[in-house]
C-alpha positions in Angstrom: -21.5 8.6 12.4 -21.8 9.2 8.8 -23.3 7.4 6.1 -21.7 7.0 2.9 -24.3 8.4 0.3 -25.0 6.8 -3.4 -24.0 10.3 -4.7 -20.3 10.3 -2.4 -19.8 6.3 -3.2 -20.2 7.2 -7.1 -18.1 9.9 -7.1 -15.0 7.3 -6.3 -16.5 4.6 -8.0 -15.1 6.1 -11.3 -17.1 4.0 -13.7 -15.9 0.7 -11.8 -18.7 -2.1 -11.3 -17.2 -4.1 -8.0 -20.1 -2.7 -5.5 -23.7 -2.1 -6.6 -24.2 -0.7 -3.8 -23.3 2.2 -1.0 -21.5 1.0 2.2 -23.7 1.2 4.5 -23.9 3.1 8.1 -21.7 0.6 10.3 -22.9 -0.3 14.2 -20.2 0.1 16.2 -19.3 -3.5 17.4 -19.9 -4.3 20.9 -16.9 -4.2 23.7 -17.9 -6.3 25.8 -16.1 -9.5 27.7 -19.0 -11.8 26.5 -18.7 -11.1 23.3 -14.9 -11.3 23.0 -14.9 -8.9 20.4 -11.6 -6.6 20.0 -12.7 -3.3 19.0 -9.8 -1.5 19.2 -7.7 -2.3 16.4 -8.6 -2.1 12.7 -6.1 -4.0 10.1 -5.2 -2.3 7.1 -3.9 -4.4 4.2 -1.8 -2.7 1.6 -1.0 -4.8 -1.5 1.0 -3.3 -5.1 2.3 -0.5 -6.5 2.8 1.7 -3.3 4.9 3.9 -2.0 5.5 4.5 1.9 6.8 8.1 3.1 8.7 7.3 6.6 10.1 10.4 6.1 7.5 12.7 8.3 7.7 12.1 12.1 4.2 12.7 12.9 2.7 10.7 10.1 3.1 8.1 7.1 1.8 8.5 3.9 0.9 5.9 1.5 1.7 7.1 -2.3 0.1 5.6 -5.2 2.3 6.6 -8.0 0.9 7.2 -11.8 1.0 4.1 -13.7 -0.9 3.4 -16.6 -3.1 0.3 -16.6 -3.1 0.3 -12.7 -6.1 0.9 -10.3 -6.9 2.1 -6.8 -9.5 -0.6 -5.0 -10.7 -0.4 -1.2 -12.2 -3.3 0.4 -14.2 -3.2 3.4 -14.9 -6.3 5.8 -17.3 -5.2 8.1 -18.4 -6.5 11.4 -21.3 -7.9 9.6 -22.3 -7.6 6.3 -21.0 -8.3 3.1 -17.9 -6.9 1.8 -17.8 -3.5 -0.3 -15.2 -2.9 -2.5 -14.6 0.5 -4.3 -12.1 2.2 -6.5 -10.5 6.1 -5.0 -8.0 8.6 -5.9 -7.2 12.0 -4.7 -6.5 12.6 -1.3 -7.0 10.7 1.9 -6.5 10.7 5.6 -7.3 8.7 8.9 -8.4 10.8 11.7 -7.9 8.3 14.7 -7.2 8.2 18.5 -3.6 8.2 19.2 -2.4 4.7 20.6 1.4 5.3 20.5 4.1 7.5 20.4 4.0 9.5 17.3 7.8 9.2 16.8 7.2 5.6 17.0 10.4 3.4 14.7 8.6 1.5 11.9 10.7 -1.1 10.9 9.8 -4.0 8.2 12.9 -5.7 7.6 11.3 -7.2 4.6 10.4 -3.7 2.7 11.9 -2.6 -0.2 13.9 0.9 1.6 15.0 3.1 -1.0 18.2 4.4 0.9 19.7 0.5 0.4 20.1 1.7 -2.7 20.5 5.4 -2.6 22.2 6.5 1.0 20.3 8.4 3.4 20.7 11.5 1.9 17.7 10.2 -0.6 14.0 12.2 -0.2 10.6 11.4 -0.7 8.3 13.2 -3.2 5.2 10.6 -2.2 3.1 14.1 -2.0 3.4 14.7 -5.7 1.7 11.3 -6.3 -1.8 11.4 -7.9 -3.6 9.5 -5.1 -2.4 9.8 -1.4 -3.6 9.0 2.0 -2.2 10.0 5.1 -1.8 8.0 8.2 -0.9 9.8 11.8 2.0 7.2 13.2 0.5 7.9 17.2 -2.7 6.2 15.5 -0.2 2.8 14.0 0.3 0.2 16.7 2.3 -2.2 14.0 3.7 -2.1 10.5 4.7 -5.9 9.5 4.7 -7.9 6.0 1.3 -9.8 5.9 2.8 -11.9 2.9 6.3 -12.4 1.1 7.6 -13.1 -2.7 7.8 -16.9 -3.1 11.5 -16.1 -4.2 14.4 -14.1 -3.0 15.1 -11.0 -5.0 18.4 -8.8 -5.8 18.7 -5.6 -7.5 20.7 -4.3 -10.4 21.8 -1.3 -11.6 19.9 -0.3 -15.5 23.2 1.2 -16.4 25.7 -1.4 -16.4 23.9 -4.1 -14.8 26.0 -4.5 -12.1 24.2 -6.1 -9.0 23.4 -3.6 -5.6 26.2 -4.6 -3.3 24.0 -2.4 -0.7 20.4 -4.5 -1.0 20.3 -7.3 1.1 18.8 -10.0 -1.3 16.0 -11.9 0.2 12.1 -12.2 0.3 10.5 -9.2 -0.2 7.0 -7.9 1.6 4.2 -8.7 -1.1 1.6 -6.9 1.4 1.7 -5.1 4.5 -0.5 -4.9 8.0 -0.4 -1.5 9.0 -2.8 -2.1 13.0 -4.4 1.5 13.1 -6.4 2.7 16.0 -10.3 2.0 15.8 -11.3 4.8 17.6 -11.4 7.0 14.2 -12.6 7.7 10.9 -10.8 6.7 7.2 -11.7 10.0 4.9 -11.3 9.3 1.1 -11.9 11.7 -1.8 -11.0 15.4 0.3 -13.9 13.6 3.2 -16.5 13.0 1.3 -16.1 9.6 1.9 -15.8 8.6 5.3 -15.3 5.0 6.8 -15.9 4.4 10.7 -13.0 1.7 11.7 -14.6 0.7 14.7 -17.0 -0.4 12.0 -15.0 -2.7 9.7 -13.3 -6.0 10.9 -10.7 -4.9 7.9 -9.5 -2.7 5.0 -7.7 -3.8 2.4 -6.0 -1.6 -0.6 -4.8 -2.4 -3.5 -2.9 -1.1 -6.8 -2.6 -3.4 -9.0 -2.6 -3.8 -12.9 -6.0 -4.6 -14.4 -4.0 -7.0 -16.8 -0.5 -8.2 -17.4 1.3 -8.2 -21.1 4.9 -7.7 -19.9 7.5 -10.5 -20.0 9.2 -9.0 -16.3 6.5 -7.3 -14.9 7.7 -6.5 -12.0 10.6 -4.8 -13.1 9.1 -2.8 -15.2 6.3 -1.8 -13.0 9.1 -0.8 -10.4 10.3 2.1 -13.0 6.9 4.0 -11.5 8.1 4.8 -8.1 11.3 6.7 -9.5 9.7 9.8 -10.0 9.2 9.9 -6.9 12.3 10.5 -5.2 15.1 12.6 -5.1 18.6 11.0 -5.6 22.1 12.3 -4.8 23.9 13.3 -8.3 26.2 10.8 -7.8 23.6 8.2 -7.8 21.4 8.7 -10.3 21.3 5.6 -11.8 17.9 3.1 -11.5 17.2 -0.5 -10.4 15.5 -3.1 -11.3 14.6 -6.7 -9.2 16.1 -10.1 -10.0 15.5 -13.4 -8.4 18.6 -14.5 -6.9 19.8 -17.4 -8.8 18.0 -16.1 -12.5 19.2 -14.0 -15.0 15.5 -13.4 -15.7 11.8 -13.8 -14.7 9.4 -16.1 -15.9 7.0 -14.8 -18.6 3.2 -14.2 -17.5 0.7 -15.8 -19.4 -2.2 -14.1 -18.7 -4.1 -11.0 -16.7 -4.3 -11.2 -13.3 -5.8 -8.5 -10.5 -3.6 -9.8 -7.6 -0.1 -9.4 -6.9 1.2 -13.0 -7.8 0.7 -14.9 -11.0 2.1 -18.7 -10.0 5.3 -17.4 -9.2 5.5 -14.4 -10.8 5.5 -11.0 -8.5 3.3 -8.0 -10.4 4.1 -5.3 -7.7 5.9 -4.7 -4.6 5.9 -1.5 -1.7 8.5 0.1 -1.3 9.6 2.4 1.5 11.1 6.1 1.7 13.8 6.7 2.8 
């Protein structure tokens, strides 16, 4: 097992100050039925400004697209211990023990899918994103929305303004649990950081804004994921969320690091296709 290093844990940290320290080696937890310990799953929490590529049958990839103001945190809940928390970009992958079939369906009926607004025939360009990790789906045994919007949302069109007859208004997935295999290793920054599973009790990512100054911010955070994809000609237009029953939202009134503000939604996952 591998120790994350003061020198690899500072080369991610980018100048952030939320750990003072490196994570430590992590013990394996025990699997035993005294201990009623389950060992074999590891939850992954994804919270913001992410994309999810659906569109590769072995894996999933989670995109973080380039947005100013906006910042990459890991937070690690080991077994025991306290939590360590600290900021990546660049590449990423999960080498894991497969627990499933890798052509596995993922379906989140409350995830933003790009294709209700676009057809089928729209593509993912997740791997052109800045900061990137890559997930094999035989290591996911669930995908599910961990938390929803307060509010249902619709979408409209930014050229006319005409509502998305195609979306399905409702709640929206604020956060995903993706279940990953614990018999395997999360590898940030090209693998020189590398995070046992067995050894955390959790992960949770996050891309949110440092600080909110917008009037609809999440509508014009959503403009990020755009270029992203590839649209049909015929439907290059773009969208924006709306609360159902508002021809606008409520204006933020100060920073926040998390995705909700009251009642105010900062940044969403989407899905492509």
């Amino acid at each position: 097992m591998n120790r994350l290093n003061r020198r690899e844990f500072l080369s991610v940290l980018g100048g952030g100050t939320a750990a003072a320290m490196a994570i430590p080696a992590f013990a394996f937890a025990s699997t035993s039925t005294a201990d009623k310990v389950v060992t074999d799953i590891t939850s992954l929490y994804v919270k913001g400004l992410v994309m999810v590529d659906l569109g590769n049958s072995d894996l999933i990839r989670l995109g973080f697209p380039k947005a100013p103001g906006h910042k990459a945190t890991l937070s690690v809940v080991p077994q025991s211990g306290a939590k360590q928390v600290l900021n990546f970009k660049g590449r990423g992958f999960l080498e894991a023990k497969a627990i499933a079939l890798a052509d596995t369906k993922i379906l989140v009926p409350e995830l933003i899918r790009m294709k209700e607004f676009y057809g089928n025939d729209v593509t993912s360009r997740v791997d052109e994103c800045p900061t990137v990790i890559s997930i094999p789906r035989n290591a996911i045994r669930s995908v599910t929305a961990a938390e929803l919007t307060r509010a249902r949302y619709t979408f409209v069109r930014t050229d006319n303004g005409e509502e998305v007859n195609t979306f399905r208004p409702r709640q929206l997935a604020d956060a995903l649990k993706i279940e990953l295999s614990s018999a395997g290793t999360l590898k940030l920054d090209g693998g020189k950081v590398t995070i046992p599973l067995a050894s955390a009790r959790e992960l949770r990512v996050e891309y949110t804004p440092d600080r909110v100054s917008s009037t609809d911010t999440f509508a014009d955070h959503f403009q990020h994921y755009f270029p992203y994809i590839e649209r049909p000609a015929a439907l290059d237009f773009d969208v924006v969320p709306r609360k159902v029953g508002a021809k606008s939202s409520p204006t933020p009134h100060a920073g926040h690091r998390f995705m909700m503000l009251d009642d105010t939604t900062l940044c969403s996952p989407v899905a492509v296709p």
